[in-house]
N, C-alpha and C positions, 0 to 999 in steps of 0.2 A: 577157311578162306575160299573155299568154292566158289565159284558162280559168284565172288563181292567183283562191285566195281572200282577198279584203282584208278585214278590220275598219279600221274608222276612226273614232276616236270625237271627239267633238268638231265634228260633221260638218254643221252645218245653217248653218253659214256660214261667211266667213272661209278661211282655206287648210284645214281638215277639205272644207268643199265643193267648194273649185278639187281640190284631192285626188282625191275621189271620181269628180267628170266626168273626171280627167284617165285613172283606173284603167279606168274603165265604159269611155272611149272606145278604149281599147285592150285592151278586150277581155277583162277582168279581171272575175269577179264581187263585187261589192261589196257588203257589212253597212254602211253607215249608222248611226251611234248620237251620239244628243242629248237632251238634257229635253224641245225643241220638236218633237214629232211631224209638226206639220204642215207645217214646213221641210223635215222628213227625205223626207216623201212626196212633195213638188214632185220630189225629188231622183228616187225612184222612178218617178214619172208618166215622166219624162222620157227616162229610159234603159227600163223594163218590168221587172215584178217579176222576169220570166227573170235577171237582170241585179245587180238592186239586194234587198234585203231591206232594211226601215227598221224597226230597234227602238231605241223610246223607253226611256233611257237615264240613267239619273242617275250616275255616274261616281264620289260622293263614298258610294255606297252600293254596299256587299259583295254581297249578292243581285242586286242587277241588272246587276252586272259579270260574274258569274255566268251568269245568265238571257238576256247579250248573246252567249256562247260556245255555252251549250247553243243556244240560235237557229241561231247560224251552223251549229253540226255538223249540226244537223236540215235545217234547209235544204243544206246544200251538201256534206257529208260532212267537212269535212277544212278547215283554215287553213292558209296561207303566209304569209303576212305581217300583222304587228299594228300595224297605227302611231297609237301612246297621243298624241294631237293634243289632246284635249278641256282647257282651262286657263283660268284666270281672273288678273287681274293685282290691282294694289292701286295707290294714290296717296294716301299717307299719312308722314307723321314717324312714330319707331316712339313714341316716349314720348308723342305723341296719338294714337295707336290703340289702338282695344278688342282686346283681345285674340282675342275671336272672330274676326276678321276675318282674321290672323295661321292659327287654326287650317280657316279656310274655304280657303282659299290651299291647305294642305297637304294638306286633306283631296281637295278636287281634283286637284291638279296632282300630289301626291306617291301620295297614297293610291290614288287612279284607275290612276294609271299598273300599281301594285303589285296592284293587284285585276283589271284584267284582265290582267296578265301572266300569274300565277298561274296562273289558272283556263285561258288559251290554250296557256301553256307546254307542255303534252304534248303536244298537236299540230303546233306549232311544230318541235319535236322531230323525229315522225315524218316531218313533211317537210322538214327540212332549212331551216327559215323563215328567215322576217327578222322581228325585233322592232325596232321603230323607235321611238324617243322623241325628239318634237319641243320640244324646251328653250326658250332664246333665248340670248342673248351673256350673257345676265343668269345665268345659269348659271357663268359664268368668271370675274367678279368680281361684286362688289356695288354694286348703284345706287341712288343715296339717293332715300329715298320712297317705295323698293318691296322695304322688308325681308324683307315676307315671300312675295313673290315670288321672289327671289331665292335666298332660305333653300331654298324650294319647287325652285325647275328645279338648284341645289346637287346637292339631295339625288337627285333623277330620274338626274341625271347618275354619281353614286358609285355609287345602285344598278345603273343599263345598265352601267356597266363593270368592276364586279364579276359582274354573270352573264354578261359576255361572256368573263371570265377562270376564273368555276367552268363553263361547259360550252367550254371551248378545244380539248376532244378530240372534240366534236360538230360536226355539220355548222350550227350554229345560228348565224345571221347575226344582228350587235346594230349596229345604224346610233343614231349620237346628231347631231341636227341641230338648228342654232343657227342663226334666224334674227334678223337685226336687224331696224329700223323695215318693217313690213310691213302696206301697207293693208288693213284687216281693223276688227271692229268690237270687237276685246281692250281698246285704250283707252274707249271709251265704253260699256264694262258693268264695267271697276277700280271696283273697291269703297274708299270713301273711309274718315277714320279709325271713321265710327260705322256703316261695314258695307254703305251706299247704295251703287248707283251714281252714277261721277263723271258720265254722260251726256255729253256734248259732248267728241270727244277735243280737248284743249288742242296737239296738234301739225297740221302742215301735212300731213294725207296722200295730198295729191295725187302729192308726190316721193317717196314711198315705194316699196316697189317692188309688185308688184302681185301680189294670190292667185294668181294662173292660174304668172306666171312664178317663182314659190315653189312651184307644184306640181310644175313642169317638172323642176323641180332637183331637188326631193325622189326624184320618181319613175327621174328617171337614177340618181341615188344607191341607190335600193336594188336597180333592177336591173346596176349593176353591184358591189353589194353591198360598199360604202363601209365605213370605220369612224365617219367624222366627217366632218360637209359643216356650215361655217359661210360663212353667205351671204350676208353684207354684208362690203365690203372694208375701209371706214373702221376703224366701230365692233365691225367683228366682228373680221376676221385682223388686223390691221393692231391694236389694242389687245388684243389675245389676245396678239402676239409682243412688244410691248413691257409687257404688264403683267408678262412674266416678267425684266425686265431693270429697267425702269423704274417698278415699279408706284406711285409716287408721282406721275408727270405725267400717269399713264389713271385715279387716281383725282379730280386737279384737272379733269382735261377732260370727265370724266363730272362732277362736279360743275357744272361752266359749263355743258355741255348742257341738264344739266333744269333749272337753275337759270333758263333763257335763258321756258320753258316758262310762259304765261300762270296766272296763281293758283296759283304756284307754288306748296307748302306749308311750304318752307327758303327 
């Protein structure tokens, strides 16, 4: 991973920043990209602009997904690897949520992903890349309370692995990674039914597993250029292989889970 060029969006905290240190420290030049600027810079200060580039980032918007690729090319000539991280979750019933809140979700998680793909994909291309889309389990079935999240990393999911089937004659690597409960600050910026932050995540994330050893894994995964890395065993593989046999006891146990979950909203 020497000298590859990373994008990473979603990158000012949470597994975007274990990410980043993990690429910077091995030697990888790093893009940086989030709405928080001055998170992205600590990131910068710390490794030297040699190293890092930090552009501020809105994800849900076309131009500035745009303006994060032309950055990169200007600064470092060329991309290898994109990994679309940047996401937002939800904690809501669908039939008490605003609707915007639903199209905030996609516009993020879905649209982000699809606008810097876009705009990276030629370059990707020419070198042979990795596009990497960071999902969750949430992705493989559906978890009540987080409709449209769910709906969201769905659709992330159908798109990476239809462009991994329209360029199959390309050297273009498409990594799809599902992570489960991961300490990070995703639960306490979920947007509630009228669009807020929930603030306080209502899970225990001490036992979670931790950004740095989710970047670990990421970054083995794409350098030895994986299809699919899902990274909890319980709630990830282990109800992945039985939602295809048994999907009515990973829908009751995913129910009891969040269910279990303080101010639950079901």
């Amino acid at each position: 991973m020497n000298n590859k060029v990373v994008i990473i969006t979603g990158a000012s905290s949470g597994i975007g920043r274990a990410l980043a240190l993990k690429f910077a420290s091995e030697g990888s030049k790093v893009v940086v990209a989030a709405r928080r600027l001055e998170l992205l810079i600590s990131i910068e200060n710390e490794f030297g602009s040699y190293s890092i580039l930090a552009v501020e980032t809105d994800v849900s918007k076309e131009e500035d997904c745009k303006n994060l690729i032309e950055k990169t090319v200007e600064k470092f000539g060329k991309i290898d690897i994109l990994i679309n991280n940047a996401g937002i979750s939800m904690r809501a019933l669908f039939h008490n949520c605003e609707t915007e809140v639903l199209k905030r979700l996609m516009d993020v998680n879905f649209w982000g992903t699809v606008y810097c793909t876009k705009f990276a994909l030629p370059y990707l291309l020419k070198t042979g890349g990795s596009l990497v889309g960071i999902i969750s389990v949430a992705g493989y079935f559906g978890l009540p309370g987080r409709s449209g999240y769910s709906a969201s990393k769905f659709a992330v999911r159908g798109f990476l692995e239809t462009l991994r089937i329209e360029f199959l004659k390309s050297k273009l690597h498409v990594l799809i990674v599902a992570p489960g409960f991961v300490n990070s600050e995703i639960r306490e910026h979920a947007l509630k039914a009228d669009g807020t932050p929930q603030g306080e995540s209502p899970r225990n994330e001490k036992n979670m597993m931790s950004t740095q050893r989710c970047a670990v894994l990421i970054f083995k995964a794409v350098k030895k250029r994986k299809r699919k890395l899902v990274l909890s065993l319980v709630e990830g593989k282990m109800a992945i292989f039985i939602s295809k046999w048994w999907p009515q006891l990973v829908d009751r146990a995913n129910y009891k889970l969040l269910k279990s979950e303080p101010d639950c909203p079901f």
